[in-house]
C-alpha positions as CSV (number, residue, x, y, z in Angstrom):
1,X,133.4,-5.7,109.8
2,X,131.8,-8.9,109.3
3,X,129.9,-9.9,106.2
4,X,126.5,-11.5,107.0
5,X,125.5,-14.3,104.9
6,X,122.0,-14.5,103.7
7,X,119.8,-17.6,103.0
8,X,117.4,-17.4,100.6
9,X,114.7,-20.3,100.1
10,X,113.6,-21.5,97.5
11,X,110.0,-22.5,96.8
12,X,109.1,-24.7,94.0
13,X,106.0,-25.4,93.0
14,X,104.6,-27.7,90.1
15,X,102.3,-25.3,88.8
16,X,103.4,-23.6,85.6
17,X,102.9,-19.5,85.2
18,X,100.6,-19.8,82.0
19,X,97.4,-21.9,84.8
20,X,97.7,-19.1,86.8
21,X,97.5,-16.3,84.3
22,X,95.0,-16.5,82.1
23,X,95.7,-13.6,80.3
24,X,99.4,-15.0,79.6
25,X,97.8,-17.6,77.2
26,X,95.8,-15.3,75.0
27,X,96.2,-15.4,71.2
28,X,96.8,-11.9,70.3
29,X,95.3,-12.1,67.4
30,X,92.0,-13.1,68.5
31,X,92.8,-10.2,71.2
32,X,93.0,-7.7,68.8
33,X,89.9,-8.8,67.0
34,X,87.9,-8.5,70.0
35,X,89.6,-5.2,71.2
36,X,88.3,-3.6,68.0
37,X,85.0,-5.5,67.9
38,X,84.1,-3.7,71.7
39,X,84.9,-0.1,70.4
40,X,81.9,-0.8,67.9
41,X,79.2,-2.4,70.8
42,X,77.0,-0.4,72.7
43,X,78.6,-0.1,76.6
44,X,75.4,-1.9,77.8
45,X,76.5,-4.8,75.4
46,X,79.9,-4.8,76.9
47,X,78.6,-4.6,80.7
48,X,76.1,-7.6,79.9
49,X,78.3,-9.8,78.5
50,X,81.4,-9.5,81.0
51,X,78.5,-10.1,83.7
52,X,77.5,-13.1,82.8
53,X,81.7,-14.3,81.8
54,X,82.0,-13.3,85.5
55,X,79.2,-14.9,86.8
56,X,80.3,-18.2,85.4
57,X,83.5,-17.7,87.6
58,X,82.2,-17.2,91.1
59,X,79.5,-15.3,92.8
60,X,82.6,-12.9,94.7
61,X,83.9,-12.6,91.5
62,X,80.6,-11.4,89.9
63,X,79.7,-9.1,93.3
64,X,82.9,-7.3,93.0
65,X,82.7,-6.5,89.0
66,X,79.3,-5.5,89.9
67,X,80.0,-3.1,92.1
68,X,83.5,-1.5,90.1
69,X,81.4,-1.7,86.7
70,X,79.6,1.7,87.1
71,X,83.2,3.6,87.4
72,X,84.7,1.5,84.2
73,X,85.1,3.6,80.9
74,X,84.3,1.7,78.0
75,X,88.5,1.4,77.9
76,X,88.2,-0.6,81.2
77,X,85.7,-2.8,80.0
78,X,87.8,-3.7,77.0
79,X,90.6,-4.1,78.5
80,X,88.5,-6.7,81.1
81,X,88.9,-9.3,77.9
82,X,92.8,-10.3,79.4
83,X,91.0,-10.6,82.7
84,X,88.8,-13.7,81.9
85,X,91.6,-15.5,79.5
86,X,91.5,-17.0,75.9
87,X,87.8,-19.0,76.4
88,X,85.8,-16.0,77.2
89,X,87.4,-13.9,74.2
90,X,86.8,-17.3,71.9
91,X,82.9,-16.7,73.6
92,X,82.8,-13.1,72.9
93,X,83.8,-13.2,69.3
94,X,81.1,-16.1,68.4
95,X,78.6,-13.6,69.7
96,X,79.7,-10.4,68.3
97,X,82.2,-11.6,65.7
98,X,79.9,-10.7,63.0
99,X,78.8,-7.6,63.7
């Protein structure tokens, strides 16, 4: 029996991991901070505010969340922090960070 040899490419790209993962670059501290800080809002607080981080990304983006929002338990709309990356978490803690 012959053994088949296999090529395999190779693509490279330029780009590193961290650009297209925003969630790869947040601070886990901060993370935490605003993990706990979300158990303590109100769900309407929650909803508002990841609508308007997703509204600053694109209009699909926004149209989709809108739409899955409704079905989200207040776990999902925590957890929507790693989603938007380390700026909007830096954004949500000025707002509630005080509370």
């Amino acid at each position: 029996m012959k053994e088949e040899k296999r090529k395999i490419k190779i693509h490279r790209s330029r780009e590193r991991v961290k650009d297209q993962m925003p969630w790869a670059q947040v601070d886990d501290k901060k993370f935490e901070k605003a993990y706990k800080i979300s158990f303590r809002l109100k769900r309407s607080e929650l909803v508002l505010f990841w609508l308007q981080e997703c509204a600053k990304e694109s209009e699909e983006y926004f149209e989709d969340w809108l739409r899955r929002i409704p079905k989200w338990s207040n776990q999902d709309l925590a957890d929507v922090m790693y989603e938007l990356g380390p700026e909007s978490i830096d954004r949500f803690l000025d707002k509630f960070g005080k509370r």
